[in-house]
C-alpha positions in Angstrom: 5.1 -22.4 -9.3 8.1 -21.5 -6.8 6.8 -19.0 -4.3 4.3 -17.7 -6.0 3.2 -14.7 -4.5 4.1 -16.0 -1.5 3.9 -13.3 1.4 7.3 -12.7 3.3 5.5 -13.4 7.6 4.3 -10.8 8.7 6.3 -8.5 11.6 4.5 -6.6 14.0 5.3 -2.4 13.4 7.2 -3.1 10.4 7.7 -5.1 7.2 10.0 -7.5 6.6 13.0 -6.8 4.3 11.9 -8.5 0.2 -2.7 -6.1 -7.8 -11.5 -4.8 -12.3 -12.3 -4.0 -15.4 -13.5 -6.4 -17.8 -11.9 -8.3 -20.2 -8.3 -7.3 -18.8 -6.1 -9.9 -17.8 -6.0 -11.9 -14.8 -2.7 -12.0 -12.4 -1.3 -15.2 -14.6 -1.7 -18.9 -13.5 1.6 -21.2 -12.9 2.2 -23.1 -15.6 5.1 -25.1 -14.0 8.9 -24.4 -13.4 10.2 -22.5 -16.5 13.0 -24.2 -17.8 14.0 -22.1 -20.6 16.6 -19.5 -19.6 15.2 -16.8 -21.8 11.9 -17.5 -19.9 11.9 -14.1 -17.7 10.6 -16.9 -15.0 13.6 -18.9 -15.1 16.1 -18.6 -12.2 19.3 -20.7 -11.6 18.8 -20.6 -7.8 15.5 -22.0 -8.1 16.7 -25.5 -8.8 17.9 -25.1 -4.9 14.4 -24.1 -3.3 11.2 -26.0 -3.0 10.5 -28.7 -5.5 6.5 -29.0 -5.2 4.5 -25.8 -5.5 4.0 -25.3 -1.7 0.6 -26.8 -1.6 1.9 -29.7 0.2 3.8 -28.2 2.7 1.2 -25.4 3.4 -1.6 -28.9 3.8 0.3 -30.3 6.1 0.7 -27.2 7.9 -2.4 -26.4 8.6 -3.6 -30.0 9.1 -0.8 -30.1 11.9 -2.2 -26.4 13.3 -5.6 -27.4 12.9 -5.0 -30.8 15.6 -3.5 -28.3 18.0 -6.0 -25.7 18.0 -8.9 -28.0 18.5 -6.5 -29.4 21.6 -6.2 -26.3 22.9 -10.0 -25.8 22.9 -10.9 -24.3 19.8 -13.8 -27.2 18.7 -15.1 -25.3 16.2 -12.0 -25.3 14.0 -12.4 -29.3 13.5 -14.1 -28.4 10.3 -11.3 -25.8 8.9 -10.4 -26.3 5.5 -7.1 -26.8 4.8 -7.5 -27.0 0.9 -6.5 -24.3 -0.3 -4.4 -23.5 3.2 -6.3 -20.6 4.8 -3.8 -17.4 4.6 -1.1 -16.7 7.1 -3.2 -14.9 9.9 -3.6 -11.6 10.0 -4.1 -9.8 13.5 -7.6 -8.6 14.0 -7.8 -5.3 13.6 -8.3 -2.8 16.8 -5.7 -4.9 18.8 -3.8 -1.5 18.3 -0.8 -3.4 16.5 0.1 -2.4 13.4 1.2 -5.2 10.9 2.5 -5.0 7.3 2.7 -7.6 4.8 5.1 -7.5 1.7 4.5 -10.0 -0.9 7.2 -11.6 -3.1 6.7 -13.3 -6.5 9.0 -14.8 -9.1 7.0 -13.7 -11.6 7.6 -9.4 -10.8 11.1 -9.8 -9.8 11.9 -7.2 -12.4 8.5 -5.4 -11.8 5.5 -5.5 -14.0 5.4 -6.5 -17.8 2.1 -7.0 -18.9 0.7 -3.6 -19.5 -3.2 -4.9 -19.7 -2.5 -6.4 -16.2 -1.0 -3.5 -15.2 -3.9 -1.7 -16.1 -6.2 -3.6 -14.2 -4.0 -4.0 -10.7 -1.5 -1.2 -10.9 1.9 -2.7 -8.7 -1.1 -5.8 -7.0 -0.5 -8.2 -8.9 1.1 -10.1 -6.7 -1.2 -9.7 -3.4 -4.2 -10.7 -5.9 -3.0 -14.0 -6.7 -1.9 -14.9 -3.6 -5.0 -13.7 -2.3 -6.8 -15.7 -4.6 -4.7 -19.0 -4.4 -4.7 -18.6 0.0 -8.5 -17.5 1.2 -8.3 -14.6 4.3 -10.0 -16.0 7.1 -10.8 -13.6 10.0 -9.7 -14.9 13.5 -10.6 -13.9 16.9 -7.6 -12.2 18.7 -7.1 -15.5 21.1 -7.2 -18.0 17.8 -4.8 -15.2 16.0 -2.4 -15.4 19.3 -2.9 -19.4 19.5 -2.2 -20.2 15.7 1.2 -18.0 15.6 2.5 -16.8 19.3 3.1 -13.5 18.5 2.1 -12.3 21.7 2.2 -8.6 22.4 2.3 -6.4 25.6 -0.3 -7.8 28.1 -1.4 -11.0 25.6 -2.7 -13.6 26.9 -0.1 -16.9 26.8 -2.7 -19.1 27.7 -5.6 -20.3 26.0 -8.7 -22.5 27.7 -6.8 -23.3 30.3 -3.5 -24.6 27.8 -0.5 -23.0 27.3 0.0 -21.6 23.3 2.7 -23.6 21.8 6.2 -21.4 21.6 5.2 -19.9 18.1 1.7 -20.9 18.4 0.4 -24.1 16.7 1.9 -23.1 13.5 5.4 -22.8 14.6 4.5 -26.3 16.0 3.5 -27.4 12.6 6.6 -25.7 11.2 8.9 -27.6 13.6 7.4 -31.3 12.7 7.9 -30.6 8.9 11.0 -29.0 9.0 12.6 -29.7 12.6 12.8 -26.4 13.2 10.9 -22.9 12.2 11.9 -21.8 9.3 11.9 -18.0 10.4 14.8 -19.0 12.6 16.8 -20.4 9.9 19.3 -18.6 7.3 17.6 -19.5 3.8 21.2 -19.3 1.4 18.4 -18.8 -1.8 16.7 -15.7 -0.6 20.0 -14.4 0.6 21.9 -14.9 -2.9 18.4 -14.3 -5.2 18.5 -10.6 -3.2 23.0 -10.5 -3.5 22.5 -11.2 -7.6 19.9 -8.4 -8.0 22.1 -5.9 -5.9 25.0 -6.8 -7.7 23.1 -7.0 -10.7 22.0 -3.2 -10.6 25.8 -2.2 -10.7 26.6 -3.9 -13.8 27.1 -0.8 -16.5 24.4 -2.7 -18.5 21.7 -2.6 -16.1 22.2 0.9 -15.7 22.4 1.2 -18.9 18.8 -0.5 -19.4 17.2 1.6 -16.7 18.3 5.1 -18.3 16.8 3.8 -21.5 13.9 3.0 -19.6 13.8 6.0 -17.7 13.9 7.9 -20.7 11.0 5.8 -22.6 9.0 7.2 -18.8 9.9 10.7 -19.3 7.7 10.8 -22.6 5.1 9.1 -20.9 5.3 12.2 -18.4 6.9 9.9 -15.1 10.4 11.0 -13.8 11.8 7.9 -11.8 15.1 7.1 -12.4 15.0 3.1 -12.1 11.5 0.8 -12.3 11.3 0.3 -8.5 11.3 3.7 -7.5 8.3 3.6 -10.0 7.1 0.9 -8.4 7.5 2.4 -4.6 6.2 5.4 -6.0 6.5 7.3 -2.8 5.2 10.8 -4.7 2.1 8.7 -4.7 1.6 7.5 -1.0 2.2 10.8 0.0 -0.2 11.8 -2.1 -2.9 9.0 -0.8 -1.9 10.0 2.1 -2.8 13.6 1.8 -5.5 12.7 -0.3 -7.5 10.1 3.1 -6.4 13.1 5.5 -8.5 14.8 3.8 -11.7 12.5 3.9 -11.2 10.3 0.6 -12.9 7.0 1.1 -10.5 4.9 -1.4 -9.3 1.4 -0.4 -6.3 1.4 0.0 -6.0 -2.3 -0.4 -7.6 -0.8 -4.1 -4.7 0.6 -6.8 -5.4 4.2 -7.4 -5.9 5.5 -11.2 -2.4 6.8 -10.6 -0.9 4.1 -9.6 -2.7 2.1 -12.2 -1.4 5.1 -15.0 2.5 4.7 -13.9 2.1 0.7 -13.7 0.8 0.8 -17.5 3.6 3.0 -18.8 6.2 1.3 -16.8 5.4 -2.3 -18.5 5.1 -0.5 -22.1 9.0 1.0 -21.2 9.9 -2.5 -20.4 8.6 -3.9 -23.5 9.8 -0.7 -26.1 13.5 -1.0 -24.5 13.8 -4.7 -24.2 14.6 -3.9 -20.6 13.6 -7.3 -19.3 15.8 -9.6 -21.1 18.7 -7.4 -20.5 18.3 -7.8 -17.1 17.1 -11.1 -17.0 20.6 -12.0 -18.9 22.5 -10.2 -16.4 20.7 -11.7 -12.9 21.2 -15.4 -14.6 24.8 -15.0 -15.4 25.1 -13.6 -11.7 23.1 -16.1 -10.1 25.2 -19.0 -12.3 28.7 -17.5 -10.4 26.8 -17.2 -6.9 26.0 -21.2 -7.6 29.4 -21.7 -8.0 30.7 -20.5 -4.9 27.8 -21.6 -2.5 27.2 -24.5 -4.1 27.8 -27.3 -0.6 25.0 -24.3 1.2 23.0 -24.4 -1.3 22.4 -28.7 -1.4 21.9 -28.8 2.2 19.1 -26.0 1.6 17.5 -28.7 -1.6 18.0 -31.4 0.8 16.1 -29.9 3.4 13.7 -28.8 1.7 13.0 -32.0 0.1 13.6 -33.5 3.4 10.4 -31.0 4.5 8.0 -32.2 1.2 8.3 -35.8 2.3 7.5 -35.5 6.1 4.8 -33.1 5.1 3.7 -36.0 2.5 3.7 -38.5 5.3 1.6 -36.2 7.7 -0.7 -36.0 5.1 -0.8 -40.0 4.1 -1.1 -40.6 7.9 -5.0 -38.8 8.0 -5.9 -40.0 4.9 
């Protein structure tokens, strides 16, 4: 599946700009690239982006990362498993950085829509599966600063006696894949996906939709005007917030009743208004005219990517 809930890297202070009880169901499984455009799934842009579902890239990766850290001293890594790729690393905690990671999946772009799964993980959805498809590892702060670089304040640059690779070793890994990192590179199908949805919400028919939905919440006793303020659902954090000032133990890595009670009655509204395929009309017809314009962008973007797969398949042949 493209991206699937695939978390945007992770920024130091800030996020980057771009979900158990039994018998519910389960954040749901790729069953290939939808080619139907009534499939929900299916986006015109998507023929531009990554061809395989990331697993081969992401093995590559990590096989790359995992030569380097074991060059750089870390011996104990020879046995890392790359398959599944471990997660993108997280920053230990108590290195008094705060990091944020926000998770994008093709599968929510217009929010939930399974009310049973958004019973069972509220707005998480898309954390659990990636969650589930990458295993967390927990790294030492000087493996965290060799794998990615981000070095702040008084971090150490050096590691055994070696210098960390600009990046660390998976912006090394990055660079032998792709030829350069892809954080430093202008990605045209992120940057017209996000152009289609904006211009999409100022179509008279979406707005339309999300009055029709916003009406269908106000029975249900939720006042949001469009699905993602539902989703953002700031009255809640503040809420959670007041709620761990004043001593409540909840995980907040854990979806709140709440949160789990707007989630539900946002999915029904989707379903009892037909909001969805109006939408998902609107962003393909959008997305079809972006393609148009962009077109020469957006086949040097497929052909580096595909460029990216077959280096990564080679790395991997190599060691086999």
């Amino acid at each position: 599946m493209r991206r699937a809930a695939t978390p945007l890297l992770p920024v130091l202070a800030s996020a980057l700009a771009l979900a158990a009880c039994g018998g519910q169901t389960d954040p749901p499984a790729s069953d290939g690239r939808p080619t139907s455009s009534d499939d929900p799934r299916f986006l015109p842009l998507a023929a531009y982006d990554k061809h395989d579902d990331g697993r081969t890239v992401s093995r590559a990766r990590w096989t790359l990362a995992k030569e380097c850290m074991v060059r750089l001293g870390f011996d104990t890594l020879k046995s890392l498993d790359v398959d599944p790729a471990p997660a993108w690393p997280e920053r230990p905690a108590g290195t008094g950085v705060v990091m944020m990671v926000m998770y994008a999946d093709d599968e929510f772009r217009y929010g939930v829509q399974d009310p049973e799964q958004a019973a069972r993980y509220g707005y998480q959805a898309a954390r659990i599966r990636f969650e589930r498809r990458y295993p967390k590892k927990k790294w030492t702060l000087s493996q965290y600063l060799a794998l990615t670089g981000e070095f702040v304040g008084n971090d150490h640059k050096t590691v055994h006696g070696h210098r960390i690779p600009e990046r660390g070793c998976l912006g090394e890994a990055d660079r032998a894949i792709y030829g350069t990192n892809p954080q430093d590179r202008r990605n045209p199908v992120l940057e017209l996906e996000s152009k289609s949805i904006e211009q999409g919400k100022k179509d008279p028919v979406w707005k339309k939709a999300d009055k029709a939905w916003a009406a269908c919440m106000r029975k249900a006793g939720f006042h949001y005007a469009t699905p993602q303020d539902a989703q953002n659902g700031d009255d809640r954090r503040n809420q959670e917030l007041q709620d761990r000032l004043n001593g409540s133990r909840h995980d907040p890595n854990e979806p709140t009743a709440v949160e789990k009670k707007t989630a539900t009655a946002d999915a029904r509204c989707k379903q009892q208004t037909g909001y969805v395929r109006t939408v998902h009309a609107i962003d393909v017809r959008i997305q079809n005219q972006l393609i148009n314009k962009n077109r020469t962008k957006l086949e040097k973007q497929r052909s580096w990517n595909d460029d990216a797969v077959r280096r990564a398949q080679d790395i991997l042949d190599d060691r086999s």
